[in-house]
C-alpha positions in Angstrom: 0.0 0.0 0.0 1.7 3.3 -1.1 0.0 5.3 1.5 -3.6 6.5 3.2 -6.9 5.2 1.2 -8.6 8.1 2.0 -10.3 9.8 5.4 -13.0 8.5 6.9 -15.1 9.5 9.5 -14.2 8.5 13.5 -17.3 6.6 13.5 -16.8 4.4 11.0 -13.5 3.1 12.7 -15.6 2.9 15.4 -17.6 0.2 13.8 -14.7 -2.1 13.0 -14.4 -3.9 16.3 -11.1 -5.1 17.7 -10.7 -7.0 20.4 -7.4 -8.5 22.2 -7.7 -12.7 22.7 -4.9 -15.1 23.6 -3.7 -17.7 21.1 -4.9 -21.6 23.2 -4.1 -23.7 20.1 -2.2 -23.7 16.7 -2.3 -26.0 14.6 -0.5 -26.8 11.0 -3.5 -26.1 8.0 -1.9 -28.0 5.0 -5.5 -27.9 2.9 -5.4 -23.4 3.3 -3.9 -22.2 -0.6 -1.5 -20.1 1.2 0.8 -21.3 3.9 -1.0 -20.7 6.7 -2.0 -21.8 10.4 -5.5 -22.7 12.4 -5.4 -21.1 15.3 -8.3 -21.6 17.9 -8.2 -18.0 20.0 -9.4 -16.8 23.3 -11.5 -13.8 23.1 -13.3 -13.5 26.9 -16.2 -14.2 28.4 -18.3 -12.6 26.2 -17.4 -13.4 22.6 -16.1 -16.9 23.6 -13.3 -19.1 21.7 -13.3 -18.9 18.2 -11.2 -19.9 15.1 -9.0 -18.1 12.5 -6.8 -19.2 9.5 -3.4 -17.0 9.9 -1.5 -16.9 6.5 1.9 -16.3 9.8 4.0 -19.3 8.8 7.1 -16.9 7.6 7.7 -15.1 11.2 6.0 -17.5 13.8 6.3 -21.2 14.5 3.7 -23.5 15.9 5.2 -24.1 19.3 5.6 -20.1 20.2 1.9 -19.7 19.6 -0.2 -21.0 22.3 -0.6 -18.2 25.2 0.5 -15.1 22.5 -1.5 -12.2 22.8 -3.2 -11.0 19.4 -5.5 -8.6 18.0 -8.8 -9.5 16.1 -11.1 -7.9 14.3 -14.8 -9.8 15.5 -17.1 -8.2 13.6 -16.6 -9.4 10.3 -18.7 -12.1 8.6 -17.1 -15.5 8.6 -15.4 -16.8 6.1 -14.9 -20.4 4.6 -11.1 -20.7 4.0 -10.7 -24.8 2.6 -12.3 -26.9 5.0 -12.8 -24.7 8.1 -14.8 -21.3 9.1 -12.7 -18.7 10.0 -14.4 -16.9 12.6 -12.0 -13.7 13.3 -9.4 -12.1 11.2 -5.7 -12.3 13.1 -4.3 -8.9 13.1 -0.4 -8.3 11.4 1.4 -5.7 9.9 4.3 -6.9 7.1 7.9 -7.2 7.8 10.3 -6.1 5.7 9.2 -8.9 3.2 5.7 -8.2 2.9 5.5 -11.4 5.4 2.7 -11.1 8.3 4.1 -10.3 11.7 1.3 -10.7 14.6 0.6 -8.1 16.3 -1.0 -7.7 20.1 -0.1 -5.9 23.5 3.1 -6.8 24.8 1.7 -7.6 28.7 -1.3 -8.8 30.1 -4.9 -7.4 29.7 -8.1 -8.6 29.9 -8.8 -10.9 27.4 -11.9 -9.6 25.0 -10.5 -5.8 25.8 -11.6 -3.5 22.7 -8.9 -1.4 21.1 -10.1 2.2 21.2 
Protein backbone atom coordinates (compact mmCIF):
# COMPACT_ATOMS: atom_id res chain seq x y z
CA UNK A 1 0.00 0.00 0.00
CA UNK A 2 1.74 3.31 -1.05
CA UNK A 3 0.02 5.35 1.48
CA UNK A 4 -3.60 6.47 3.24
CA UNK A 5 -6.94 5.17 1.17
CA UNK A 6 -8.64 8.08 1.96
CA UNK A 7 -10.25 9.79 5.45
CA UNK A 8 -13.02 8.54 6.93
CA UNK A 9 -15.08 9.49 9.50
CA UNK A 10 -14.24 8.51 13.52
CA UNK A 11 -17.28 6.59 13.53
CA UNK A 12 -16.75 4.35 10.98
CA UNK A 13 -13.54 3.07 12.66
CA UNK A 14 -15.59 2.90 15.38
CA UNK A 15 -17.64 0.18 13.85
CA UNK A 16 -14.68 -2.06 13.02
CA UNK A 17 -14.37 -3.90 16.35
CA UNK A 18 -11.12 -5.14 17.66
CA UNK A 19 -10.68 -6.98 20.36
CA UNK A 20 -7.44 -8.46 22.21
CA UNK A 21 -7.70 -12.70 22.67
CA UNK A 22 -4.92 -15.12 23.58
CA UNK A 23 -3.75 -17.71 21.14
CA UNK A 24 -4.90 -21.59 23.20
CA UNK A 25 -4.12 -23.71 20.12
CA UNK A 26 -2.23 -23.68 16.65
CA UNK A 27 -2.27 -26.03 14.64
CA UNK A 28 -0.50 -26.77 11.00
CA UNK A 29 -3.51 -26.15 8.03
CA UNK A 30 -1.93 -28.01 5.02
CA UNK A 31 -5.48 -27.86 2.91
CA UNK A 32 -5.39 -23.44 3.30
CA UNK A 33 -3.95 -22.17 -0.60
CA UNK A 34 -1.45 -20.13 1.15
CA UNK A 35 0.78 -21.26 3.92
CA UNK A 36 -0.99 -20.67 6.69
CA UNK A 37 -2.05 -21.81 10.41
CA UNK A 38 -5.52 -22.65 12.43
CA UNK A 39 -5.41 -21.07 15.32
CA UNK A 40 -8.34 -21.62 17.94
CA UNK A 41 -8.21 -17.95 20.00
CA UNK A 42 -9.42 -16.83 23.26
CA UNK A 43 -11.51 -13.76 23.11
CA UNK A 44 -13.27 -13.45 26.92
CA UNK A 45 -16.20 -14.16 28.36
CA UNK A 46 -18.34 -12.65 26.24
CA UNK A 47 -17.43 -13.43 22.58
CA UNK A 48 -16.11 -16.92 23.56
CA UNK A 49 -13.31 -19.15 21.70
CA UNK A 50 -13.34 -18.90 18.23
CA UNK A 51 -11.24 -19.93 15.07
CA UNK A 52 -9.02 -18.11 12.54
CA UNK A 53 -6.84 -19.25 9.50
CA UNK A 54 -3.41 -16.97 9.88
CA UNK A 55 -1.46 -16.88 6.54
CA UNK A 56 1.90 -16.34 9.75
CA UNK A 57 3.97 -19.33 8.85
CA UNK A 58 7.13 -16.92 7.57
CA UNK A 59 7.69 -15.05 11.24
CA UNK A 60 5.96 -17.54 13.82
CA UNK A 61 6.32 -21.24 14.48
CA UNK A 62 3.71 -23.54 15.86
CA UNK A 63 5.21 -24.11 19.26
CA UNK A 64 5.57 -20.10 20.17
CA UNK A 65 1.86 -19.65 19.58
CA UNK A 66 -0.19 -21.03 22.30
CA UNK A 67 -0.58 -18.19 25.25
CA UNK A 68 0.55 -15.14 22.54
CA UNK A 69 -1.53 -12.16 22.76
CA UNK A 70 -3.17 -11.04 19.45
CA UNK A 71 -5.54 -8.59 18.01
CA UNK A 72 -8.76 -9.49 16.08
CA UNK A 73 -11.10 -7.88 14.33
CA UNK A 74 -14.79 -9.79 15.54
CA UNK A 75 -17.09 -8.16 13.63
CA UNK A 76 -16.63 -9.45 10.31
CA UNK A 77 -18.74 -12.14 8.59
CA UNK A 78 -17.14 -15.48 8.60
CA UNK A 79 -15.38 -16.78 6.12
CA UNK A 80 -14.89 -20.41 4.56
CA UNK A 81 -11.14 -20.73 4.04
CA UNK A 82 -10.74 -24.76 2.63
CA UNK A 83 -12.29 -26.93 4.97
CA UNK A 84 -12.82 -24.70 8.08
CA UNK A 85 -14.84 -21.29 9.06
CA UNK A 86 -12.69 -18.65 9.97
CA UNK A 87 -14.43 -16.88 12.62
CA UNK A 88 -12.04 -13.65 13.29
CA UNK A 89 -9.43 -12.06 11.20
CA UNK A 90 -5.66 -12.33 13.14
CA UNK A 91 -4.27 -8.88 13.05
CA UNK A 92 -0.36 -8.32 11.42
CA UNK A 93 1.43 -5.66 9.88
CA UNK A 94 4.25 -6.88 7.14
CA UNK A 95 7.93 -7.17 7.78
CA UNK A 96 10.29 -6.07 5.70
CA UNK A 97 9.23 -8.91 3.23
CA UNK A 98 5.66 -8.18 2.86
CA UNK A 99 5.53 -11.39 5.38
CA UNK A 100 2.71 -11.12 8.26
CA UNK A 101 4.09 -10.29 11.66
CA UNK A 102 1.29 -10.71 14.55
CA UNK A 103 0.60 -8.14 16.30
CA UNK A 104 -1.03 -7.70 20.15
CA UNK A 105 -0.15 -5.88 23.49
CA UNK A 106 3.06 -6.77 24.80
CA UNK A 107 1.73 -7.59 28.67
CA UNK A 108 -1.25 -8.80 30.13
CA UNK A 109 -4.86 -7.38 29.70
CA UNK A 110 -8.11 -8.63 29.93
CA UNK A 111 -8.79 -10.91 27.42
CA UNK A 112 -11.91 -9.58 24.99
CA UNK A 113 -10.48 -5.75 25.78
CA UNK A 114 -11.58 -3.47 22.65
CA UNK A 115 -8.91 -1.36 21.12
CA UNK A 116 -10.05 2.19 21.16
Amino acid sequence: MAGPSGRIAFDDFMRVDIRVGRVVAAEPFPEARKPAFRLTIDLGPEIGTKRSSAQITRNHRLEDLPGRLVLCVVNFPPRQIGPMMSEVLTLGVPDQDGEVMLIGPDREVPLGGRMY
